[in-house]
mmCIF file of the C-alpha atoms, coordinates in Angstrom:
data_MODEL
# 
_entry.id   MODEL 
# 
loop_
_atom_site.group_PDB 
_atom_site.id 
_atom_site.type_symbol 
_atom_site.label_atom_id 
_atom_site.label_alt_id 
_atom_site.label_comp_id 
_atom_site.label_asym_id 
_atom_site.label_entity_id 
_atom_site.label_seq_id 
_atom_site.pdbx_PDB_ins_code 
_atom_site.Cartn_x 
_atom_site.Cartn_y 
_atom_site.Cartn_z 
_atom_site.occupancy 
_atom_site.B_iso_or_equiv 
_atom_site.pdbx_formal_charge 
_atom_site.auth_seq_id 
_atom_site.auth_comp_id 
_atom_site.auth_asym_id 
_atom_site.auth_atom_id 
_atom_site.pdbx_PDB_model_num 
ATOM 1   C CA . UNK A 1 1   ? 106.866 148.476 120.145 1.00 0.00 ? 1   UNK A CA 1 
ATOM 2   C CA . UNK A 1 2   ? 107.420 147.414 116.479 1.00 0.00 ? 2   UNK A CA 1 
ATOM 3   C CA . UNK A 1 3   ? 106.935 149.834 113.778 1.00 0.00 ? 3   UNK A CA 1 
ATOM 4   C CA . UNK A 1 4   ? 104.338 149.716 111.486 1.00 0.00 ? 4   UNK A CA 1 
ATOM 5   C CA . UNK A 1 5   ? 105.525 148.735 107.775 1.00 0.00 ? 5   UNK A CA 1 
ATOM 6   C CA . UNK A 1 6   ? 105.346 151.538 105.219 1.00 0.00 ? 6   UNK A CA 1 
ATOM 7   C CA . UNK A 1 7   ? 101.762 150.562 103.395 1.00 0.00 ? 7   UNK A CA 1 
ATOM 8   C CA . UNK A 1 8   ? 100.264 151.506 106.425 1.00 0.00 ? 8   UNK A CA 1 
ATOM 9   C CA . UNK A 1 9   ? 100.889 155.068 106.755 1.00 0.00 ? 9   UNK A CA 1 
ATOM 10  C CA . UNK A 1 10  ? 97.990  156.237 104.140 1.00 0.00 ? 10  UNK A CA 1 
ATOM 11  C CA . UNK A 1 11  ? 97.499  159.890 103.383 1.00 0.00 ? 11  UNK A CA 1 
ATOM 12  C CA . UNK A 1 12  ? 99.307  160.612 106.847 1.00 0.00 ? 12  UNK A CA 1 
ATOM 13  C CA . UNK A 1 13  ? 97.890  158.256 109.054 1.00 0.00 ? 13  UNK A CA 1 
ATOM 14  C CA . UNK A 1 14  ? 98.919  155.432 110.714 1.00 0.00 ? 14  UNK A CA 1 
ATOM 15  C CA . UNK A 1 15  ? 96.544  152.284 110.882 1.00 0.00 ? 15  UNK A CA 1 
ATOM 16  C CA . UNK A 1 16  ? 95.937  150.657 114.239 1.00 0.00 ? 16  UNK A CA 1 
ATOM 17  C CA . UNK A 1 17  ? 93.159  149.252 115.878 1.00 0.00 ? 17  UNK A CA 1 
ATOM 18  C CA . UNK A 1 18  ? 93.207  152.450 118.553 1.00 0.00 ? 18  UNK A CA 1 
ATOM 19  C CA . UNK A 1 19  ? 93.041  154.519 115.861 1.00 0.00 ? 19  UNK A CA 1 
ATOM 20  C CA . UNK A 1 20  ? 90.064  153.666 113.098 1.00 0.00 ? 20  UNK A CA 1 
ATOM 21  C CA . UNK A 1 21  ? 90.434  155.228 109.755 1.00 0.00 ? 21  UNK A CA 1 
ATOM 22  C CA . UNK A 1 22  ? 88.549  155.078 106.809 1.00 0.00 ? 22  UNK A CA 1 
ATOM 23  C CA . UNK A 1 23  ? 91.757  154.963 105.093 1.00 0.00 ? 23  UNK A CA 1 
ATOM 24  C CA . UNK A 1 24  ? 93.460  151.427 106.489 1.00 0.00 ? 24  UNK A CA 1 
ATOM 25  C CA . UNK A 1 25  ? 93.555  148.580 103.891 1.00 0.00 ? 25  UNK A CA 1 
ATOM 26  C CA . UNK A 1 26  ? 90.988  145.730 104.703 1.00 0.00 ? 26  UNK A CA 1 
ATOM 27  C CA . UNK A 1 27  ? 94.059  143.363 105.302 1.00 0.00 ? 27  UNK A CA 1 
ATOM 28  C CA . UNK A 1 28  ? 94.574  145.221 108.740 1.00 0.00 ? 28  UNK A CA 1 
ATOM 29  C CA . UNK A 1 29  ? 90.803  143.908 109.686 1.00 0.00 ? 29  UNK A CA 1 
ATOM 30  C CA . UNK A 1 30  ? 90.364  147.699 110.706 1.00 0.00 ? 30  UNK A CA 1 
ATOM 31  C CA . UNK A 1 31  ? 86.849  149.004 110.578 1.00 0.00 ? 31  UNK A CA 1 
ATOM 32  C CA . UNK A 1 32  ? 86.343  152.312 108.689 1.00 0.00 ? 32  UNK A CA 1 
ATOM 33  C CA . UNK A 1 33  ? 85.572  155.517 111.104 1.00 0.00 ? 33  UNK A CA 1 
ATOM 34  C CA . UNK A 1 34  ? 81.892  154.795 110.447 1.00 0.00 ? 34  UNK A CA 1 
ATOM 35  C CA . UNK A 1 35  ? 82.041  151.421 112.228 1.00 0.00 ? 35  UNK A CA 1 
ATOM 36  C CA . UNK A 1 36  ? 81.724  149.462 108.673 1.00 0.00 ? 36  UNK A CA 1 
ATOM 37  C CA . UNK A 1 37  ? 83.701  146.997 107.661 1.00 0.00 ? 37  UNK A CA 1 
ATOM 38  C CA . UNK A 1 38  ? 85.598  148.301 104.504 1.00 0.00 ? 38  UNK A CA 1 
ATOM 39  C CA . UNK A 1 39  ? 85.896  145.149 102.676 1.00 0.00 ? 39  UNK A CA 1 
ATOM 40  C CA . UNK A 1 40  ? 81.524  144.909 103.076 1.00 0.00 ? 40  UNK A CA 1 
ATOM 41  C CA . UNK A 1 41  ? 81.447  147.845 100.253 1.00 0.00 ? 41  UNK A CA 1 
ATOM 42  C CA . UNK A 1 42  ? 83.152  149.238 96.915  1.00 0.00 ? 42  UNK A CA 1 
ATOM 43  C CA . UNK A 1 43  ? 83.238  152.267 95.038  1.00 0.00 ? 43  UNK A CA 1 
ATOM 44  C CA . UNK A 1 44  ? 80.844  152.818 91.976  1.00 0.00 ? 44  UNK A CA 1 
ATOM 45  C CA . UNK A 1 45  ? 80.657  156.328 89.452  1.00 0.00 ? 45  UNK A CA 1 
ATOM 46  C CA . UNK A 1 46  ? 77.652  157.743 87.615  1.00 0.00 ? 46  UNK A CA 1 
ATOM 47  C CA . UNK A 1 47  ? 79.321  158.671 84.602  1.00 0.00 ? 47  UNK A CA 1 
ATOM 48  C CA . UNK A 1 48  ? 76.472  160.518 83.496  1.00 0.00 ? 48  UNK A CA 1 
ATOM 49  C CA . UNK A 1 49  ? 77.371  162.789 86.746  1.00 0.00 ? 49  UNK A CA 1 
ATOM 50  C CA . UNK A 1 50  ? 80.666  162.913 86.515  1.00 0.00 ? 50  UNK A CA 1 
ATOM 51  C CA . UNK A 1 51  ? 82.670  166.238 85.411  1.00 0.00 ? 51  UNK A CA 1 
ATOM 52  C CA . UNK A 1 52  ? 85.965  165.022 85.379  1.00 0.00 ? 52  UNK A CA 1 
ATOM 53  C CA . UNK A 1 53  ? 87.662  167.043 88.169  1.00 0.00 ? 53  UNK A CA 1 
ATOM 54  C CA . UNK A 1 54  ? 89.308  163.674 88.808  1.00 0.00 ? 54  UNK A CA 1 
ATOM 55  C CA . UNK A 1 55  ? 90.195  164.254 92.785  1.00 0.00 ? 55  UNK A CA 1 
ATOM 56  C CA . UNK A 1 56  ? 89.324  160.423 92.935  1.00 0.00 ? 56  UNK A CA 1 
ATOM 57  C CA . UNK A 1 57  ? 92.330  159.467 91.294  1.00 0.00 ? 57  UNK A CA 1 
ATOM 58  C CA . UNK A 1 58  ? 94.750  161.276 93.875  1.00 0.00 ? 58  UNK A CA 1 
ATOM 59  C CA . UNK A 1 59  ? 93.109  160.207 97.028  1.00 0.00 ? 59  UNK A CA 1 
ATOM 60  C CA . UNK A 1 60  ? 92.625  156.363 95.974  1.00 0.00 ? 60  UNK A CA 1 
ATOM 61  C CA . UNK A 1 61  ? 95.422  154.192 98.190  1.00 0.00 ? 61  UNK A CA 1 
ATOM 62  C CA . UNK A 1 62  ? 95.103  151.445 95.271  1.00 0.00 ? 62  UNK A CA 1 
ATOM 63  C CA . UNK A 1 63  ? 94.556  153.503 92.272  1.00 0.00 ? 63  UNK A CA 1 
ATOM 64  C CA . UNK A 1 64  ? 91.267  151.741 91.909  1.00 0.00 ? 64  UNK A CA 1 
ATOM 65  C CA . UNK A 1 65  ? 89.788  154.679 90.552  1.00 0.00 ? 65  UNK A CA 1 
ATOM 66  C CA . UNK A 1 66  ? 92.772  155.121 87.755  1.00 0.00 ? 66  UNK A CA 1 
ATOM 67  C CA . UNK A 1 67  ? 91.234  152.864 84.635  1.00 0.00 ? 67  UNK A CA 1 
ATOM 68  C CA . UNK A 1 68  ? 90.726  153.648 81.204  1.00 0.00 ? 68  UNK A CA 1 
ATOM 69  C CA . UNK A 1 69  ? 86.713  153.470 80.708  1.00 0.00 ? 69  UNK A CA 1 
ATOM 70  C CA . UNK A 1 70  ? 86.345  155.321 83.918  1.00 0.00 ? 70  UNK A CA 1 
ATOM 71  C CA . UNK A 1 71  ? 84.633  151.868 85.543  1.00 0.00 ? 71  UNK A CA 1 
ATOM 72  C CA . UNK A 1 72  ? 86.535  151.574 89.226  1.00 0.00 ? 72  UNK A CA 1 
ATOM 73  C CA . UNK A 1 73  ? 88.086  148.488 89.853  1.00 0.00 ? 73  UNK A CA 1 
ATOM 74  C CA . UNK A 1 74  ? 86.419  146.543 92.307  1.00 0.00 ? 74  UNK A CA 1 
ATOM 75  C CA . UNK A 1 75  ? 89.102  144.145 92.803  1.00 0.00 ? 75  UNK A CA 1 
ATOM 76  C CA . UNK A 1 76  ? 91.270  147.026 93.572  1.00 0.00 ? 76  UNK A CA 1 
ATOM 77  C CA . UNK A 1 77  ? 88.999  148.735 95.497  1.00 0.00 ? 77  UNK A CA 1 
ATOM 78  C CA . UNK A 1 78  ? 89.086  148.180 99.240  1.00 0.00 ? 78  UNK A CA 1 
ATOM 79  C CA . UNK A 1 79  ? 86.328  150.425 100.077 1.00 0.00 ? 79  UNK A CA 1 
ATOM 80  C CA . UNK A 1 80  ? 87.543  153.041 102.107 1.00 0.00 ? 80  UNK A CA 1 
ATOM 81  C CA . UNK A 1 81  ? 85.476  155.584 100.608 1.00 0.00 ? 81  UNK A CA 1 
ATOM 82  C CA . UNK A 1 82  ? 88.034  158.293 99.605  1.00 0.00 ? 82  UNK A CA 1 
ATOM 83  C CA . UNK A 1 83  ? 86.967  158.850 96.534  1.00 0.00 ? 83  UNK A CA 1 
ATOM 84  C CA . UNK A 1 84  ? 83.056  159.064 97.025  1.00 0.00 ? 84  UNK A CA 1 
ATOM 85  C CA . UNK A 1 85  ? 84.226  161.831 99.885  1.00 0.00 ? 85  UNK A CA 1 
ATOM 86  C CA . UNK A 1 86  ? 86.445  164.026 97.608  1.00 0.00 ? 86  UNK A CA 1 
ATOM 87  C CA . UNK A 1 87  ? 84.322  164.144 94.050  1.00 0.00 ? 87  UNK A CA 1 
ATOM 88  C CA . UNK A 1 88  ? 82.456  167.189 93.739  1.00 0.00 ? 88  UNK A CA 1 
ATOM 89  C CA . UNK A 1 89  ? 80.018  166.466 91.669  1.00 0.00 ? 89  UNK A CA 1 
ATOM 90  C CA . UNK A 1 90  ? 79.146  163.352 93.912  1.00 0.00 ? 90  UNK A CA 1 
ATOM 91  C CA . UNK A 1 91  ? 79.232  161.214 90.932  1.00 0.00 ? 91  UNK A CA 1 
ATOM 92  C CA . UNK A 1 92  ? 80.844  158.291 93.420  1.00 0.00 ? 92  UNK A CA 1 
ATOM 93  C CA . UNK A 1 93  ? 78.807  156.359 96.064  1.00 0.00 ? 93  UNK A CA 1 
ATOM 94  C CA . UNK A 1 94  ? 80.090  153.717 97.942  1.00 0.00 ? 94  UNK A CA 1 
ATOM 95  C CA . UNK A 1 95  ? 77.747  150.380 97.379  1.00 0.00 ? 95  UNK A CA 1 
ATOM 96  C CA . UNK A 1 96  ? 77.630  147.072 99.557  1.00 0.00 ? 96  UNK A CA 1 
ATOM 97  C CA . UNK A 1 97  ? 78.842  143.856 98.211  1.00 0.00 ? 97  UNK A CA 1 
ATOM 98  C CA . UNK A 1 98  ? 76.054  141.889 99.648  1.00 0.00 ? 98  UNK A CA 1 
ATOM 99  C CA . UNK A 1 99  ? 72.153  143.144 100.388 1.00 0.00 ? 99  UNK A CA 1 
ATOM 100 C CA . UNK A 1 100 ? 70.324  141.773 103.119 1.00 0.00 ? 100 UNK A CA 1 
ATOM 101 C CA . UNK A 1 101 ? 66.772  139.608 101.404 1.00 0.00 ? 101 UNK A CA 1 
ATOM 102 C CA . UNK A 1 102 ? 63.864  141.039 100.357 1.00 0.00 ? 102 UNK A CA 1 
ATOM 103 C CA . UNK A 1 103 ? 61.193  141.377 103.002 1.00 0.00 ? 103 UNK A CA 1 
ATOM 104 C CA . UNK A 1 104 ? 58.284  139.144 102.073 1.00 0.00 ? 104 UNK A CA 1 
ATOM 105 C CA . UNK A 1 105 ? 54.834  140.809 101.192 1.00 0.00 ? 105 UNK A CA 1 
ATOM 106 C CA . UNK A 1 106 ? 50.960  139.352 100.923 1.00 0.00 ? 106 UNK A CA 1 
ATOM 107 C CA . UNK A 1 107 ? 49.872  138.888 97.439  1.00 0.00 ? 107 UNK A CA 1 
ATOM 108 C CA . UNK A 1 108 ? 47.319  141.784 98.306  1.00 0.00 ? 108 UNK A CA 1 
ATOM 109 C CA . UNK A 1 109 ? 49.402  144.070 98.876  1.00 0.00 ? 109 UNK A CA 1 
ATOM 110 C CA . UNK A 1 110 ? 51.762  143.182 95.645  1.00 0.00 ? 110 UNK A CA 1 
ATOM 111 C CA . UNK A 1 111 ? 48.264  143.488 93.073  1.00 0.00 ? 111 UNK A CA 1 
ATOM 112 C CA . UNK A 1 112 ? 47.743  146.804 94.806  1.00 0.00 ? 112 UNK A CA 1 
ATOM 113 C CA . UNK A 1 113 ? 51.097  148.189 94.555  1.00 0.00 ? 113 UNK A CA 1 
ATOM 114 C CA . UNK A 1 114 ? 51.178  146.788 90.757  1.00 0.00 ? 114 UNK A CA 1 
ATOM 115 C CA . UNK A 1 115 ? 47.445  148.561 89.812  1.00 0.00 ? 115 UNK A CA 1 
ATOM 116 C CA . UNK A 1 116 ? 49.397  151.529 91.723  1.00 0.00 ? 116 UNK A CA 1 
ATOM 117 C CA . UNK A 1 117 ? 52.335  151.525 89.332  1.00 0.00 ? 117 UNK A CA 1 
ATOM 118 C CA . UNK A 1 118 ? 50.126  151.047 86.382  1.00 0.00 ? 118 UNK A CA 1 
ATOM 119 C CA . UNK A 1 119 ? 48.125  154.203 87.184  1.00 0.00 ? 119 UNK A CA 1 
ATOM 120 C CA . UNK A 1 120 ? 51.457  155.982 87.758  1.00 0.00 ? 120 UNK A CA 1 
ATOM 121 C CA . UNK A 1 121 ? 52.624  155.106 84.302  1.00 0.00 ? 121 UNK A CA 1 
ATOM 122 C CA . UNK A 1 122 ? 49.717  156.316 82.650  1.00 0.00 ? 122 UNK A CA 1 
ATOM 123 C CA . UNK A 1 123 ? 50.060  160.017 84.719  1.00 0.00 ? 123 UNK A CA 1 
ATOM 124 C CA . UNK A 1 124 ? 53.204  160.148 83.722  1.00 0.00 ? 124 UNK A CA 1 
ATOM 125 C CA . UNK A 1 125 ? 52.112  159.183 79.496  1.00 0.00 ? 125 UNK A CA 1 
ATOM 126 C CA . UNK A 1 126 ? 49.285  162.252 80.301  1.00 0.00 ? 126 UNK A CA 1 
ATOM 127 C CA . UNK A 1 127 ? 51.708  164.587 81.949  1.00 0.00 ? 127 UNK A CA 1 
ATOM 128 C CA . UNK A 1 128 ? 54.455  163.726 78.874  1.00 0.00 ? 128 UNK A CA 1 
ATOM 129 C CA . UNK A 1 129 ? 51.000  165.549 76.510  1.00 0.00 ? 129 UNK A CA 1 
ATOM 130 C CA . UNK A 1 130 ? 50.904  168.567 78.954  1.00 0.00 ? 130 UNK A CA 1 
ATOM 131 C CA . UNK A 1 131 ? 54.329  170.126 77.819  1.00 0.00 ? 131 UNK A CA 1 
ATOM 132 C CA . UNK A 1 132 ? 55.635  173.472 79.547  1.00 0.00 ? 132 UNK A CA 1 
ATOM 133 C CA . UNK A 1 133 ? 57.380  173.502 82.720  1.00 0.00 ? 133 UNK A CA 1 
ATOM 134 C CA . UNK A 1 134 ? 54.356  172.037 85.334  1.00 0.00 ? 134 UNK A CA 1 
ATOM 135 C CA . UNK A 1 135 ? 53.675  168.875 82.722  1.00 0.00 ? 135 UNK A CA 1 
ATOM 136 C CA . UNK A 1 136 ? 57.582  168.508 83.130  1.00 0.00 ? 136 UNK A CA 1 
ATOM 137 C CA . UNK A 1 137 ? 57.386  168.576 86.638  1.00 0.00 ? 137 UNK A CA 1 
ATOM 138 C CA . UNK A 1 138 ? 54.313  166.184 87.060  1.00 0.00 ? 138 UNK A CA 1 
ATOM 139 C CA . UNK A 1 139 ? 55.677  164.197 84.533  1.00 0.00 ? 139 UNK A CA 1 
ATOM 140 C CA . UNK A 1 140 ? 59.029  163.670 86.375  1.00 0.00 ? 140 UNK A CA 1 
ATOM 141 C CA . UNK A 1 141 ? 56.920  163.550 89.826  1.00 0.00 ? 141 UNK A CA 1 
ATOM 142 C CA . UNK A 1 142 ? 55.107  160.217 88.553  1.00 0.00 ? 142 UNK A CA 1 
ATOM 143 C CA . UNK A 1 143 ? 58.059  158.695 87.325  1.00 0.00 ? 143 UNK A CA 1 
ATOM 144 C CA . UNK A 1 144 ? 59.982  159.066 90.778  1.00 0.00 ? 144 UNK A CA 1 
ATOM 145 C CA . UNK A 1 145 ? 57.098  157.378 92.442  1.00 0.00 ? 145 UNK A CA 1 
ATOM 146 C CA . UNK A 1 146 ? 56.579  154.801 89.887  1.00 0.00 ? 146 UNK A CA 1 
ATOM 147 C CA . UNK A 1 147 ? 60.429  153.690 90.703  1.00 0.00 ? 147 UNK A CA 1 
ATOM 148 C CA . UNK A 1 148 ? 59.402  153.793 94.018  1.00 0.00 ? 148 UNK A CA 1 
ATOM 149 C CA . UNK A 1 149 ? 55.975  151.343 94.156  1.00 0.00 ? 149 UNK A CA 1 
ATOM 150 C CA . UNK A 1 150 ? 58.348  149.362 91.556  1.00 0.00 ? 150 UNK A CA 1 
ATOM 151 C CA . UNK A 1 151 ? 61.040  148.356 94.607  1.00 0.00 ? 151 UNK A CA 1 
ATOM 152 C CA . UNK A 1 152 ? 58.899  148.603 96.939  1.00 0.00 ? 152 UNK A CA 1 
ATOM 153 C CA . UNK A 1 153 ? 57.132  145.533 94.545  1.00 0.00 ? 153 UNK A CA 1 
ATOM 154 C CA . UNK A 1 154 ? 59.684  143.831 94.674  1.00 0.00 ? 154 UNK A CA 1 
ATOM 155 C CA . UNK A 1 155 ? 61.733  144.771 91.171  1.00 0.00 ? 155 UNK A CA 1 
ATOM 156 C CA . UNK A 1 156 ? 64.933  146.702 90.549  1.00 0.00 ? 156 UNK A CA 1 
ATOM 157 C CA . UNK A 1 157 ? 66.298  144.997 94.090  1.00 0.00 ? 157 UNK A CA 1 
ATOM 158 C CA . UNK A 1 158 ? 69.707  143.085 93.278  1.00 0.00 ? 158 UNK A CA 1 
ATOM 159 C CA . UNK A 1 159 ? 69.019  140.678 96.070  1.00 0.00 ? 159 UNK A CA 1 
ATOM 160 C CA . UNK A 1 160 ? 65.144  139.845 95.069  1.00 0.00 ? 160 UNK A CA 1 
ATOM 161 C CA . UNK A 1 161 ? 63.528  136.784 93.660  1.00 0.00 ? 161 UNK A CA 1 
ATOM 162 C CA . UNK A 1 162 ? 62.395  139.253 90.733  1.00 0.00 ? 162 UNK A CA 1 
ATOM 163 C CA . UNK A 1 163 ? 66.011  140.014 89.641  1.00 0.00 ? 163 UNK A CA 1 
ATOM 164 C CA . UNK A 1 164 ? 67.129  136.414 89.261  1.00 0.00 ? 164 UNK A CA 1 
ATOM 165 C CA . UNK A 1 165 ? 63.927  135.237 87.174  1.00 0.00 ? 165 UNK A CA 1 
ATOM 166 C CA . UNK A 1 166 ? 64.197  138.404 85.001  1.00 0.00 ? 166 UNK A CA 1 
ATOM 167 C CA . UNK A 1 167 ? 67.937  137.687 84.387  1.00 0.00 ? 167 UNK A CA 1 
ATOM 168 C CA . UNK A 1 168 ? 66.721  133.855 83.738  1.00 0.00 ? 168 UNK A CA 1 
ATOM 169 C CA . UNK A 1 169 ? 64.316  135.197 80.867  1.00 0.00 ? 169 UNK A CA 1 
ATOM 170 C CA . UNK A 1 170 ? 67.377  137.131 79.303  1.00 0.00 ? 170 UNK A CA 1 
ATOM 171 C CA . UNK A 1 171 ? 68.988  133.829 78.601  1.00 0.00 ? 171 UNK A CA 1 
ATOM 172 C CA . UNK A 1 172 ? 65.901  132.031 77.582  1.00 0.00 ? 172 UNK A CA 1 
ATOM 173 C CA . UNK A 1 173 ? 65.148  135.122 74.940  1.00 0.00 ? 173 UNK A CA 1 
ATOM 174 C CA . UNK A 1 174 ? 65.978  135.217 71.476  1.00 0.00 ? 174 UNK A CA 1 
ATOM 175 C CA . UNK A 1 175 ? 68.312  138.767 71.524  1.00 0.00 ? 175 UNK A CA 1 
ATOM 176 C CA . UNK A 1 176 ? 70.696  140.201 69.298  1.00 0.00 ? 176 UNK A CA 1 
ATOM 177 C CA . UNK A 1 177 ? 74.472  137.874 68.932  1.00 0.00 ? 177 UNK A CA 1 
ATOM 178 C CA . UNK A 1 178 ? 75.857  141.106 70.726  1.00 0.00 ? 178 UNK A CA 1 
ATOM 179 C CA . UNK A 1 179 ? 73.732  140.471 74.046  1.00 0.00 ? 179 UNK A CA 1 
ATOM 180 C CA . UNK A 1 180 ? 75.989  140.095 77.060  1.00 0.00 ? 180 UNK A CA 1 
ATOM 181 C CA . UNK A 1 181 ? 74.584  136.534 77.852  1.00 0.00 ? 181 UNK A CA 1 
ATOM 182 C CA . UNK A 1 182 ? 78.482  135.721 79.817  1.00 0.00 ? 182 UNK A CA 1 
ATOM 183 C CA . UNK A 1 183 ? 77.604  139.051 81.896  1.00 0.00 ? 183 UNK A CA 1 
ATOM 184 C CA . UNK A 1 184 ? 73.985  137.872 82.525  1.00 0.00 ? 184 UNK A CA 1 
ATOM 185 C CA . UNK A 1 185 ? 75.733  134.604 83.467  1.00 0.00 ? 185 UNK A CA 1 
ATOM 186 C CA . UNK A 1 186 ? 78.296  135.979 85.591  1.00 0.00 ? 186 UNK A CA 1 
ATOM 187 C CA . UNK A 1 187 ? 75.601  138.137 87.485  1.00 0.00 ? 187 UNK A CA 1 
ATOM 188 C CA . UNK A 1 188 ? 73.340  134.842 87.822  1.00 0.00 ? 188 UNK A CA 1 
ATOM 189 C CA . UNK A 1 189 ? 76.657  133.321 89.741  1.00 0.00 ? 189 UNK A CA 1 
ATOM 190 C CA . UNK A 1 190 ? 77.210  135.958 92.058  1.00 0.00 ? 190 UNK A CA 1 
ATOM 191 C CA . UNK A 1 191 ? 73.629  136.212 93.109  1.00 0.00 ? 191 UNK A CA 1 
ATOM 192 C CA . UNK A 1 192 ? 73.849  132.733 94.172  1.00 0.00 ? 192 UNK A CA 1 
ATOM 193 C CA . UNK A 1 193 ? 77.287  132.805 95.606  1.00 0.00 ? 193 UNK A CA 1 
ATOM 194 C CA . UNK A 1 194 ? 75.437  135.467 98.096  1.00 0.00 ? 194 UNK A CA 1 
ATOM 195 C CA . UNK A 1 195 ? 72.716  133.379 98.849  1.00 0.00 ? 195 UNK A CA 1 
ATOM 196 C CA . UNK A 1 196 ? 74.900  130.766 99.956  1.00 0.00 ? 196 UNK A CA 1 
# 
């Protein structure tokens, strides 16, 4: 029996292939405990959720999590999802690398879904009037299921046909010199590495 070299053993435990752990670097081609591949996903934080109790930065086996504009390092990250399971404030989610394509709908149902969003976005303009706690709640309510008609439309979806000509008109547009065109770019490339 040979002995396993020291990177394996990871916050006490030993990767093998009897053994899954959510904790065994992707090199090992070990699935997580979930069944999931680890390299399929990376680590992302909600800044605006974090509270900076900073448990993330003792569990992570790469130090992804460890950066200086509190963005975790995706080529660091190998996706075992320590972090996302020890921040309290759930500010961490783990994210897949690549989204399966957009389910194809009629044109009918896309006009109705768009008249839908339309008359969501004008409750929500009425509720924003209303004021108090119940105009704040109705207000909030439309919102929610304006976001939802709005992917279910086919927008705000990474992987959809939307995304890619939106990101298209960004380059095309006349915007500030400080627009991140290279980023816009850069996302335009990865898009259709994935396709591939």
């Amino acid at each position: 029996m040979s002995v396993p070299s020291a990177d394996l053993f990871i916050s006490g435990t030993i990767c093998r292939k009897s053994v899954p752990s959510a904790r065994c670097p992707t090199e090992n081609s070990i699935k997580s405990g979930r069944g999931e591949n680890m390299a399929e996903r990376f680590a992302v934080r909600n800044i605006s959720m974090c509270t900076k109790d900073c448990l993330c930065l003792y569990v992570c086996p790469t130090g992804a999590t460890d950066t200086e504009d509190s963005i975790i390092d995706t080529d660091k990250c190998i996706g075992c999802g320590e972090c996302a399971a020890s921040c309290p404030s759930a500010a961490i989610s783990m994210v897949n690398k690549v989204y399966p394509r957009q389910q194809d709908k009629e044109k009918s149902v896309i006009g109705a879904l768009k008249s839908l969003i339309e008359s969501k976005a004008k409750q929500e303009n009425i509720a924003a009037g209303l004021g108090g706690t119940l105009g704040m709640a109705f207000e909030k309510s439309n919102r929610i299921m304006a976001e939802d008609i709005i992917r279910e439309a086919g927008y705000m979806l990474p992987q959809s046909e939307n995304t890619v000509r939106f990101l298209k008109s960004l380059l095309k547009a006349e915007l500030p010199d400080d627009f991140p065109k290279d980023t816009v770019k850069k996302l335009l490339k990865l898009m259709k590495n994935k396709k591939k």
